[in-house]
C-alpha positions in Angstrom: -15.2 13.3 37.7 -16.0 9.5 36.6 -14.8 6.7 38.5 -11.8 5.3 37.2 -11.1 1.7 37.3 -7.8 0.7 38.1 -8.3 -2.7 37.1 -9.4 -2.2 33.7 -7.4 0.4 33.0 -4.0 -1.9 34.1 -5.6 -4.8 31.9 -5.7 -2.6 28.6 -2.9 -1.4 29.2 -1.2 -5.1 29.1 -3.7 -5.9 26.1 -1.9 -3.0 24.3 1.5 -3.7 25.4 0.7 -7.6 24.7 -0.3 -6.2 20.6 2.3 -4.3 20.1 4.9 -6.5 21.3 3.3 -9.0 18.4 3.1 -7.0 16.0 7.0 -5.9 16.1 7.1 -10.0 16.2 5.2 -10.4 13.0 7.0 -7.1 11.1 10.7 -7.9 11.8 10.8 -12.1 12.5 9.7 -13.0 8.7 12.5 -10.8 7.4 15.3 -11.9 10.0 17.9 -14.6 9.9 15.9 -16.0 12.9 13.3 -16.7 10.6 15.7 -18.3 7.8 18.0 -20.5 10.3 15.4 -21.4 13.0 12.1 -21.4 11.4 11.8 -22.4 7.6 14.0 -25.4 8.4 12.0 -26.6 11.1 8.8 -26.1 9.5 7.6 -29.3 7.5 8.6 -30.0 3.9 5.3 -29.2 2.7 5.4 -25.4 4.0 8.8 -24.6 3.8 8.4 -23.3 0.4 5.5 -20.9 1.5 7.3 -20.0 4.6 10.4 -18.6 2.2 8.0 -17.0 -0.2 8.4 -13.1 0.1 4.9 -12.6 -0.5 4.2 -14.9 2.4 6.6 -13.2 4.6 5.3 -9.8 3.4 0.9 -11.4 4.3 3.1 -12.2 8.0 4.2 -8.5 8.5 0.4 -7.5 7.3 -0.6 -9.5 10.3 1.7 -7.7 12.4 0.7 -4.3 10.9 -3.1 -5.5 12.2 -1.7 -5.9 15.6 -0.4 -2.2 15.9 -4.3 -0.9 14.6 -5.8 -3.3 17.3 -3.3 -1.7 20.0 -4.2 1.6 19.0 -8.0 0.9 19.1 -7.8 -0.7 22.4 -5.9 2.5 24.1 -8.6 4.9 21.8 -11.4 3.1 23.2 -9.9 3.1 26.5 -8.9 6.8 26.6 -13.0 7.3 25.1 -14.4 5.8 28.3 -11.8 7.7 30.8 
């Protein structure tokens, strides 16, 4: 049986939980009235139009859906080197 390090396996762990946890971030915020009250208005003038753009928004929850393949692959290449 291969030595198992607790260490690393702890900090993937938190790397995955850590991605995930961003990724529901970047899905859900852009489409919330968090994002339409707190955000857009406190961006500045200039991006506020991008920031309200659906397409902008939808490029956002994109980033978010990269976040859940990056959790995935860091638990995959985890559970590989068990």
């Amino acid at each position: 049986m291969p030595h198992r390090n607790p260490l690393r396996a702890t900090l993937v762990l938190a790397a995955a939980v850590y991605l995930t946890a961003a990724g529901w971030f970047f899905v859900l915020a852009p489409w919330s009235s968090f994002w339409a009250i707190r955000i857009v208005p406190a961006a500045p003038f200039w991006l506020m139009a991008w920031l309200d753009n659906p397409a902008v928004r939808g490029a956002i929850s994109g980033f978010g859906i990269v976040h859940f393949g990056a959790a995935w692959s860091w638990l995959d290449s985890a559970a590989g080197n068990a």
